[in-house]
DOTITOR-385194 format. One line per 2 residues: number of its first residue (from 0); their letters; for each residue x, y, z of C-alpha. Coordinates in Angstrom, 3 decimals. Layout:
BEGIN
NUM) A) X Y Z  ...
***
This chain:
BEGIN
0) XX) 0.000 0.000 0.000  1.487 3.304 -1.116
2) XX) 2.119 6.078 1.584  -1.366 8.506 0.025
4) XX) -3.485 5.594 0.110  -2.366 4.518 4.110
6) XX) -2.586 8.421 4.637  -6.481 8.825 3.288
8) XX) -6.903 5.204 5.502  -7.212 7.258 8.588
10) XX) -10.327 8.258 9.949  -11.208 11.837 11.302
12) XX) -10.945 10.981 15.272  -7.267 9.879 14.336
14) XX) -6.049 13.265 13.337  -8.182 15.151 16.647
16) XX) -6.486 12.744 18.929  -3.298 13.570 17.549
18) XX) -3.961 16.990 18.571  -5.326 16.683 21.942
20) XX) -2.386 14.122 22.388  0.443 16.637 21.229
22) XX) -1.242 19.424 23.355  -1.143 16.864 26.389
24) XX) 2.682 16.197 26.177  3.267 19.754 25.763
26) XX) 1.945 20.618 29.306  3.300 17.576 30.248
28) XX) 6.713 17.671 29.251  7.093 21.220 30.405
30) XX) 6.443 19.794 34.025  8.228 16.995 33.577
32) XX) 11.553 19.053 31.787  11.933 20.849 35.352
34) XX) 10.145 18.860 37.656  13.660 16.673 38.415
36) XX) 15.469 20.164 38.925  13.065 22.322 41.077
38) XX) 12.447 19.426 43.700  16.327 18.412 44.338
40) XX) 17.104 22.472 43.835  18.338 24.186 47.684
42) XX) 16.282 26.985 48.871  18.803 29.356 47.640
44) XX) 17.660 28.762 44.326  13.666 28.497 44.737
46) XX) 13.387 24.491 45.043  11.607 22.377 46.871
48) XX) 14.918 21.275 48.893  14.164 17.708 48.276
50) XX) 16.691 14.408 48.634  17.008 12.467 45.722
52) XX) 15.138 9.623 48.022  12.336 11.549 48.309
54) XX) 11.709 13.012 44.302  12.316 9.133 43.106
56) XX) 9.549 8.064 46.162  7.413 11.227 44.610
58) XX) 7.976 9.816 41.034  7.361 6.198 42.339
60) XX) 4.097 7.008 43.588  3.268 9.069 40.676
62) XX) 4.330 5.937 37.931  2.150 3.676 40.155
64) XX) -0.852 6.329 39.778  -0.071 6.817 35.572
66) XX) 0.436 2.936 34.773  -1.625 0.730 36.932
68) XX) -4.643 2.487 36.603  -5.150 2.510 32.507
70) XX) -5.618 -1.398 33.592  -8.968 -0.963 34.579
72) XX) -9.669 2.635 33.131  -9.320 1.252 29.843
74) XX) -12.068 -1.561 30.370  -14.361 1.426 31.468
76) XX) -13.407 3.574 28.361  -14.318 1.026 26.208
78) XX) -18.308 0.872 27.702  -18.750 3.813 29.579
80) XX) -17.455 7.106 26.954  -13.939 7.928 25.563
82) XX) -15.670 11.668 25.787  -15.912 11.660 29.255
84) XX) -13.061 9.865 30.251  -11.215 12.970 28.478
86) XX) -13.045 15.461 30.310  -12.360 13.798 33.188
88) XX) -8.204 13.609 32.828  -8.738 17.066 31.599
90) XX) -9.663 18.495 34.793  -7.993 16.078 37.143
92) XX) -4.729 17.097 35.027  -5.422 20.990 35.404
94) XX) -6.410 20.964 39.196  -3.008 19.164 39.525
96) XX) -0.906 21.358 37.724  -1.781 24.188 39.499
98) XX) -1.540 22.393 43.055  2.544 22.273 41.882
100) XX) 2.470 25.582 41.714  1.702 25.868 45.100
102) XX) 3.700 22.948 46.942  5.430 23.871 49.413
104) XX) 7.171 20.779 50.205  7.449 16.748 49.971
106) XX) 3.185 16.231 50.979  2.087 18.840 48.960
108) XX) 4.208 17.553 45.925  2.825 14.156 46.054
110) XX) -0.532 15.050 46.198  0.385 16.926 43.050
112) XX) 1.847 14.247 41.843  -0.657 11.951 42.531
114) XX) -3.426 14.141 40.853  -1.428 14.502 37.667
116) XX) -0.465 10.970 37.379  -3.987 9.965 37.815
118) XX) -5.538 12.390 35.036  -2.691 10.967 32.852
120) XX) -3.721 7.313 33.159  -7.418 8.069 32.580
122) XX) -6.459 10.126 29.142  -4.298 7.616 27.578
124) XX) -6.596 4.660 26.871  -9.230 6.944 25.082
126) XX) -6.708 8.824 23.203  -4.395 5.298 22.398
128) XX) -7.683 3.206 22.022  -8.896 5.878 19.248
130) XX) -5.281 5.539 17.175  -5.365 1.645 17.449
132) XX) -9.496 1.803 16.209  -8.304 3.966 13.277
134) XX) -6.153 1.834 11.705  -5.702 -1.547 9.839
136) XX) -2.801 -3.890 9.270  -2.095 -1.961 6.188
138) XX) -1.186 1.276 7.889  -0.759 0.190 11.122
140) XX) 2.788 1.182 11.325  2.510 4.565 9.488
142) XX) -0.274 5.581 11.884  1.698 4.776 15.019
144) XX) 4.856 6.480 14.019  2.390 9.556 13.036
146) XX) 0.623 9.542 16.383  4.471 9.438 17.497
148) XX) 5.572 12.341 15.448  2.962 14.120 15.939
150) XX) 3.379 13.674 20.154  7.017 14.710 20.010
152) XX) 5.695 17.799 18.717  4.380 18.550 22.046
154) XX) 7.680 17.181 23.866  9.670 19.193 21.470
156) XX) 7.990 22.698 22.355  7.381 21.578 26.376
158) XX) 11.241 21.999 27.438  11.683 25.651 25.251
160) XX) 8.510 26.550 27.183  9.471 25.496 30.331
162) XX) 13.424 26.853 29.654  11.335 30.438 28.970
164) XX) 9.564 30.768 32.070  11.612 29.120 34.777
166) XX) 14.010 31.723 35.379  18.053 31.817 35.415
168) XX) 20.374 32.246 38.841  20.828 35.790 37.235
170) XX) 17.744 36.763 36.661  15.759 34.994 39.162
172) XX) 14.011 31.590 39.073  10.060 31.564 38.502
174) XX) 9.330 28.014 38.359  5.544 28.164 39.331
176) XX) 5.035 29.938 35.831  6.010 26.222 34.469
178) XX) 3.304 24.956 36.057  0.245 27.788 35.096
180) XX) 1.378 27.419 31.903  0.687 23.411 31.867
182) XX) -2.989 24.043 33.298  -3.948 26.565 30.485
184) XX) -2.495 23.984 27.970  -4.163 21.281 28.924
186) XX) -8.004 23.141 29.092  -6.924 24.283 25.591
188) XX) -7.513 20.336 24.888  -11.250 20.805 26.137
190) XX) -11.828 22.449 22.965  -11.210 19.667 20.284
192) XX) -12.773 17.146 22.999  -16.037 19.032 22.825
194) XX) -16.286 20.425 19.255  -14.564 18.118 16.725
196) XX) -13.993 14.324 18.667  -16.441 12.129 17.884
198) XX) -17.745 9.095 20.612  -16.688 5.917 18.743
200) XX) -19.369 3.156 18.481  -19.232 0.400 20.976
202) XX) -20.858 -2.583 19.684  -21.574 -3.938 22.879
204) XX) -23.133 -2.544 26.453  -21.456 -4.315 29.722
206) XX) -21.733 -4.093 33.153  -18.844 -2.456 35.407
208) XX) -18.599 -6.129 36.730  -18.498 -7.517 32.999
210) XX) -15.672 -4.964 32.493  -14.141 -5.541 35.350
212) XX) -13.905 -9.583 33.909  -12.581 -8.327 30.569
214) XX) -9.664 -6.999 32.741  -9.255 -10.010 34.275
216) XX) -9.195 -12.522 31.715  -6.689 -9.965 29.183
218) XX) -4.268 -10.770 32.208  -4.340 -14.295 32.155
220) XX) -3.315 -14.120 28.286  0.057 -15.675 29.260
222) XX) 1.998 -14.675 25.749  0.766 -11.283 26.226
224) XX) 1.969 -10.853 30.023  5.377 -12.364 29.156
226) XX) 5.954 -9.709 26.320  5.147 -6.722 28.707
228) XX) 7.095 -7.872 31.926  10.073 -8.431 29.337
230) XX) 9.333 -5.003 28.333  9.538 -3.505 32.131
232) XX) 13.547 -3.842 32.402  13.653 -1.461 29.302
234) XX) 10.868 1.079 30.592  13.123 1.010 34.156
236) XX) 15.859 2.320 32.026  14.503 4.331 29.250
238) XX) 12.380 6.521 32.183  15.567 7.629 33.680
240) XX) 16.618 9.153 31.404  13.560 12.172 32.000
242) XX) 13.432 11.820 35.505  17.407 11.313 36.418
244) XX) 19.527 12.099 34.030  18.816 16.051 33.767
246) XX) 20.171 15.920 37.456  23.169 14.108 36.042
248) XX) 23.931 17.061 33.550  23.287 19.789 35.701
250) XX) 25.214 18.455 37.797  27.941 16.846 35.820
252) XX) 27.981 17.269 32.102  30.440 20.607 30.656
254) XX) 28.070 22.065 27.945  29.670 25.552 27.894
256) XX) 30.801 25.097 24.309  27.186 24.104 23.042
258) XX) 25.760 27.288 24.979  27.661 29.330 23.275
260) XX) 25.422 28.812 19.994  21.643 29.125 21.765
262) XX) 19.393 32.139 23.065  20.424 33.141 26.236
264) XX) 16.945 31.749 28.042  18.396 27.807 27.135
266) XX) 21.106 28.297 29.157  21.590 28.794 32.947
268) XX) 25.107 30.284 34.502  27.102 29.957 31.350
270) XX) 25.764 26.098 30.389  22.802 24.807 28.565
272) XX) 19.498 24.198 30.741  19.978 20.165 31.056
274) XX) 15.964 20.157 30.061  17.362 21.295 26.284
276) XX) 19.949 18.719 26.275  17.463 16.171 26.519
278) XX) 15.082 17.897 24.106  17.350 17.117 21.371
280) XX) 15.828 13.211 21.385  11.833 15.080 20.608
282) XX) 14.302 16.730 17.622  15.308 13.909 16.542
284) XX) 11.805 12.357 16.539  10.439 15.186 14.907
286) XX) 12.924 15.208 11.893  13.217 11.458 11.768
288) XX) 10.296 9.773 13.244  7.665 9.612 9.534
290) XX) 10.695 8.794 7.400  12.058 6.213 9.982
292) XX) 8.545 4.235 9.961  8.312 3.522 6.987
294) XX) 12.616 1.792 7.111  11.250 0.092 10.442
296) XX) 7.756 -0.764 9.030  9.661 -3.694 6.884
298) XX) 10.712 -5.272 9.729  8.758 -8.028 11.571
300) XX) 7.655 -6.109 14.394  9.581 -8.022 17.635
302) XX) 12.908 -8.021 15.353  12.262 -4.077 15.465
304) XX) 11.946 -3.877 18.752  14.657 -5.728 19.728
306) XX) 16.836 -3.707 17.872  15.874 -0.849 19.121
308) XX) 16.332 -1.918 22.635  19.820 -2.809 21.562
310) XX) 20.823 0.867 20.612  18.624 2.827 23.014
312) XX) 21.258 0.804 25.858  24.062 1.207 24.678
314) XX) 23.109 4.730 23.695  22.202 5.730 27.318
316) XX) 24.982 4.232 29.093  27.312 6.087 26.542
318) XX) 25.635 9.180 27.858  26.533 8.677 31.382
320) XX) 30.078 7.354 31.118  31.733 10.734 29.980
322) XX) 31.191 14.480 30.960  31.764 16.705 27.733
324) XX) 28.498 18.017 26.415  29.035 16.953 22.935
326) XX) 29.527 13.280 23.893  26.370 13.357 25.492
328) XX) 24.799 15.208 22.511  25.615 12.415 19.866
330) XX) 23.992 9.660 22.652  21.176 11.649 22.995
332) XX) 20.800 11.249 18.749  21.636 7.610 19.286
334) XX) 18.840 7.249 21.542  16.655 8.577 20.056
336) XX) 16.768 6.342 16.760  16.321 3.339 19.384
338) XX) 13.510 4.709 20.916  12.016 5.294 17.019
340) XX) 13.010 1.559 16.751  10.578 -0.152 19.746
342) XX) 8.628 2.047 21.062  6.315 2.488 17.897
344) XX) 6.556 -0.687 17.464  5.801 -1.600 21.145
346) XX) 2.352 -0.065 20.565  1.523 -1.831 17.161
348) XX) 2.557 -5.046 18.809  -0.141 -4.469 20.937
350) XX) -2.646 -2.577 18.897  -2.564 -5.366 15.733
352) XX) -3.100 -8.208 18.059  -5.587 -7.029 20.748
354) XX) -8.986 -8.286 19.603  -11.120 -5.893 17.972
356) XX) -13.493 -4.770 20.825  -10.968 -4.736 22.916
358) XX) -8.487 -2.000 21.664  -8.490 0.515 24.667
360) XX) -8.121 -2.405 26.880  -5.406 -4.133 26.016
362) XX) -3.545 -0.973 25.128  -4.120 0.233 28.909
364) XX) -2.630 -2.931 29.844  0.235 -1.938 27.667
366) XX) 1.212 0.262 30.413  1.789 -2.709 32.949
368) XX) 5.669 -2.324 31.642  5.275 1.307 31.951
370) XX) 4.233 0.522 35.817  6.579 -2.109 36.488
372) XX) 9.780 -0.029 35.329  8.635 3.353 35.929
374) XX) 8.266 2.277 39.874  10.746 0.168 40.236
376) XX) 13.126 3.014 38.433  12.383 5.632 41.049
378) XX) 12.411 3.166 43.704  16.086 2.200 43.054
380) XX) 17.607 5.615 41.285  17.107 8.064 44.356
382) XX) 19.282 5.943 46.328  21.677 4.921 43.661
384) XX) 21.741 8.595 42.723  23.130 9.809 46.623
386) XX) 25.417 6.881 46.605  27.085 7.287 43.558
388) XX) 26.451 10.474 41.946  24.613 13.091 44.020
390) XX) 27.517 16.010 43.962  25.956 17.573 46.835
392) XX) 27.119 14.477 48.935  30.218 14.386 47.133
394) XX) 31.696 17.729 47.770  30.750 17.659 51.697
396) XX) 33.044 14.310 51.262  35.161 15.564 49.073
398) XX) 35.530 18.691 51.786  35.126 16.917 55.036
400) XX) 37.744 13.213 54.017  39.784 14.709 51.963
402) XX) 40.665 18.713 52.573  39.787 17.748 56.388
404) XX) 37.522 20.678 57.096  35.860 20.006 60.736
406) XX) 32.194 20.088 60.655  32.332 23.048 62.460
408) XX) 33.198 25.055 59.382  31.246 23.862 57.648
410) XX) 28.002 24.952 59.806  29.356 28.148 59.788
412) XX) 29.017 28.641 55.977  25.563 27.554 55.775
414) XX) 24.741 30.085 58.656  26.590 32.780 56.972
416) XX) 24.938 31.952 53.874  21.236 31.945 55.574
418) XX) 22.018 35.289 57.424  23.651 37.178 53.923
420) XX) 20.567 36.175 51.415  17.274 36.095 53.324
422) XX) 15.825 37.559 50.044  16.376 34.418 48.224
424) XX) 15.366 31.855 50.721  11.955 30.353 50.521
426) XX) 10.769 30.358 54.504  9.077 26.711 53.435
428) XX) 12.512 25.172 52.851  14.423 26.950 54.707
430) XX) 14.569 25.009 57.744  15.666 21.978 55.423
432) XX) 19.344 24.137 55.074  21.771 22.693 57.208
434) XX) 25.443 20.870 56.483  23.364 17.715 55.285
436) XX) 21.942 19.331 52.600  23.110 22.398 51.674
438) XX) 24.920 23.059 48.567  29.021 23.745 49.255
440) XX) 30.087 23.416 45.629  30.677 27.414 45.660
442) XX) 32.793 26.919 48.899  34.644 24.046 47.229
444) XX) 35.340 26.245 44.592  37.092 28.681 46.690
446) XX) 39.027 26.342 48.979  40.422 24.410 46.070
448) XX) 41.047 27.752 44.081  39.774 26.877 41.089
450) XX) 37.019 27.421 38.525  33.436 25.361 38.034
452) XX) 34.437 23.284 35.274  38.038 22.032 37.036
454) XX) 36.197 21.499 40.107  34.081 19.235 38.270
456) XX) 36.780 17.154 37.039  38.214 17.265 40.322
458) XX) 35.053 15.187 42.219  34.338 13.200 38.996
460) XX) 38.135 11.775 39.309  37.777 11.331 42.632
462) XX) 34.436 9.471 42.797  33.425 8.336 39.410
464) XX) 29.593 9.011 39.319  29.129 7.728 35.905
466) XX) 29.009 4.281 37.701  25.258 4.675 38.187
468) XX) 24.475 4.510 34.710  26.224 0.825 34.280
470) XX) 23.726 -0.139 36.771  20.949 0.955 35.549
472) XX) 21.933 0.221 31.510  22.243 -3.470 33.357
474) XX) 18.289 -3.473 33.016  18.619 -2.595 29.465
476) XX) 21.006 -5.429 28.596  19.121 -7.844 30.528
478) XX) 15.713 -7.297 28.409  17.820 -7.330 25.162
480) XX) 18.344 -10.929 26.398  14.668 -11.804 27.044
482) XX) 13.288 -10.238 24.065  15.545 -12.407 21.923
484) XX) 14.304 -16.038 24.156  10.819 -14.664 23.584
486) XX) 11.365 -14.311 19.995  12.632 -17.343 19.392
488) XX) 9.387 -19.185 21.205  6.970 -17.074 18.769
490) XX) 8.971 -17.725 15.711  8.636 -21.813 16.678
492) XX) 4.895 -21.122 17.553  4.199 -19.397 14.081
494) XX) 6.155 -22.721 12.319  4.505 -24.934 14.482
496) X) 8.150 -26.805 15.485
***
């Protein structure tokens, strides 16, 4: 089938979804590009004060909100109204983005949290049931790496956004602006849902309790459940990459050349913001995402997958190993053509072989990986983040074992600090500044005598925090592994040996 006729294949509701979907990741993303930042970030600069611990328990929560409920939600969108399911994330969505803009703290973020994550789950099996409805096995994979493209649209804009309205140390950070901005995206979305969407047919009427049984008996389709728990090591992995990794540049990476080339509001203190470092990989899917569908849509669809999860690994442990900005640049491409690879793919799996009345449901249940690896991510990065990487930790080390400062000293630069710049301290987090978690990189900078960038290189020789990211590529490698054993057992199912 030529690439017009797959094109004019699509029906009307696949194009509005599109759009409700692309302004959905565009609030989204914008939350999520600063989100990791503002909650670790000291009171000094306007965070939350947050330990790593706590964001990845925050995130944890969140994941377990996002993924596990599209198991039943789906069922319900399927006999109940993908209109009001929509109306309903809508809200629940807006009412949470403006509750981050007023948290004050760890209780009032995860209620936040929670509220987001749970308007999230309820809009996805609608909006993912509506795509897999729309088309056949003729244009299955054009319309998913569309519905793709068209997404990273929205991720694309979301971090430039965000990067406008959060602020810089010199001119002052405004994060809550991030969040506004989300809420009056996201009730944009009411206006498609109401005007142009049209309620899809359901050709039956079920109980909540026959529903509910649909649920049930999708989960006991053994083949199924195998491919998405394989799936879960790579979503552990791939999700770090949002919700860690723009710690590890901010904290780590040396991006001064590449600032040098962009507007002054993507860059912070002489760097690029880390949230436009990892907007290159919506570039990428923006320039390369149509083209590469139709090079991946030859491919039996597991063998495609596969391979992507291949190069998305090694790609993001190539990220993590080294410090210059360029380095981490080209990985960032890299990964990016992996994720084109599988996760497209990862959806048609799933769409093409879900039975026909069944779409939204099983592609809820598609997010049981999302659940599996985006929890047991957080669970496990937080602490593997202040053990191997958090710089924080490592300069109060660094100063306290090595240049033998007493502790003493050490409380008398925060208190100096808290008595010189009452203007900049949020009274909320304030009382969370002491020698455990305030930021001494500045006062490292001035005992050692030396400049950001060599004091850097200093505490990365010293304590090698790219060995978080072999861990956690460890989860990659291992799926690789599975993919291929479960490959093997379809390919002898299909021939019958």
């Amino acid at each position: 089938m030529g690439f017009k006729s797959q094109l004019k294949g699509f029906q009307k509701n696949f194009w509005i979804v599109n759009v409700m979907e692309m302004f959905e990741r565009l609030a989204f993303f914008a939350v999520r590009a600063v989100l990791p930042l503002w909650m670790v970030a000291t009171a000094d600069k306007q965070g939350l004060g947050l330990s790593f611990t706590e964001k990845g328990l925050i995130f944890m929560v969140w994941a377990a909100c996002q993924t596990l409920i599209p198991m039943f939600s789906g069922s319900f969108t399927d006999n109940f109204g993908y209109k009001r399911s929509l109306y309903t994330a809508f809200t629940l969505n807006i009412t949470g983005y403006v509750l981050m803009a007023n948290a004050t703290g760890f209780w009032t973020m995860m209620v936040a949290g929670v509220t987001v994550g749970t308007g999230t789950a309820i809009f996805k099996p609608p909006v993912q049931g509506t795509v897999a409805s729309s088309v056949n096995e003729g244009n299955s994979s054009l319309g998913f790496g569309i519905f793709y493209w068209v997404v990273n649209i929205g991720n694309f804009m979301a971090p430039l956004l965000a990067s406008a309205l959060r602020g810089s140390e010199s001119a002052g950070y405004t994060w809550h602006l991030v969040f506004y901005a989300a809420a009056v995206a996201t009730a944009l979305n009411f206006i498609p849902a109401i005007f142009f969407y049209k309620e899809p047919a359901r050709k039956t009427s079920r109980s909540a309790k026959k529903a509910f049984g649909d649920t049930l008996t999708a989960l006991k389709d053994l083949d199924f459940m195998m491919f998405l728990m394989i799936f879960s090591g790579f979503w552990l992995m791939f999700m770090q990459m949002w919700d860690l990794f723009p710690n590890f540049i901010d904290q780590w990476v040396d991006s001064r050349k590449l600032a040098e080339f962009l507007p002054a509001f993507m860059t912070d203190n002489g760097s690029v913001k880390a949230e436009q470092i990892i907007n290159i990989n919506a570039l990428c899917i923006i320039l390369f995402m149509v083209p590469w569908s139709m090079v991946t849509g030859k491919f039996a669809r597991l063998a495609a997958i596969t391979a992507g999860i291949l190069i998305t690994t090694f790609a993001f442990l190539g990220a993590g190993l080294f410090m210059a900005g360029t380095v981490t640049v080209l990985c960032i491409v890299l990964f990016s053509f992996g994720e084109m690879t599988c996760s497209p793919k990862f959806s048609e799996y799933i769409g093409v072989n879900a039975p026909a009345d069944k779409k939204a449901l099983y592609m809820g249940l598609g997010n049981i990986p999302f659940a599996v690896g985006w929890i047991a991510g957080n669970a496990l990065s937080g602490p593997l983040y202040d053990l191997y990487a958090n710089k924080t930790l490592i300069t109060k080390q660094y100063l306290l074992e090595v240049k033998k400062v007493p502790v003493e000293t050490l409380q008398q630069v925060v208190s100096s600090y808290i008595a010189e710049n009452p203007h900049r301290l949020l009274p909320e987090t304030l009382e969370k500044m002491n020698v455990n978690t305030f930021d001494f990189f500045p006062y490292f900078q001035q005992t050692m005598g030396v400049d950001h960038y060599e004091a850097n290189r200093i505490l990365w020789e010293a304590y090698h925090p790219w060995k978080i990211w072999i861990v956690i590529s460890m989860f990659g490698f291992i799926t690789i592994l599975m993919m291929l054993r479960f490959s093997l057992k379809k390919k002898r199912q299909s021939t019958g040996s």
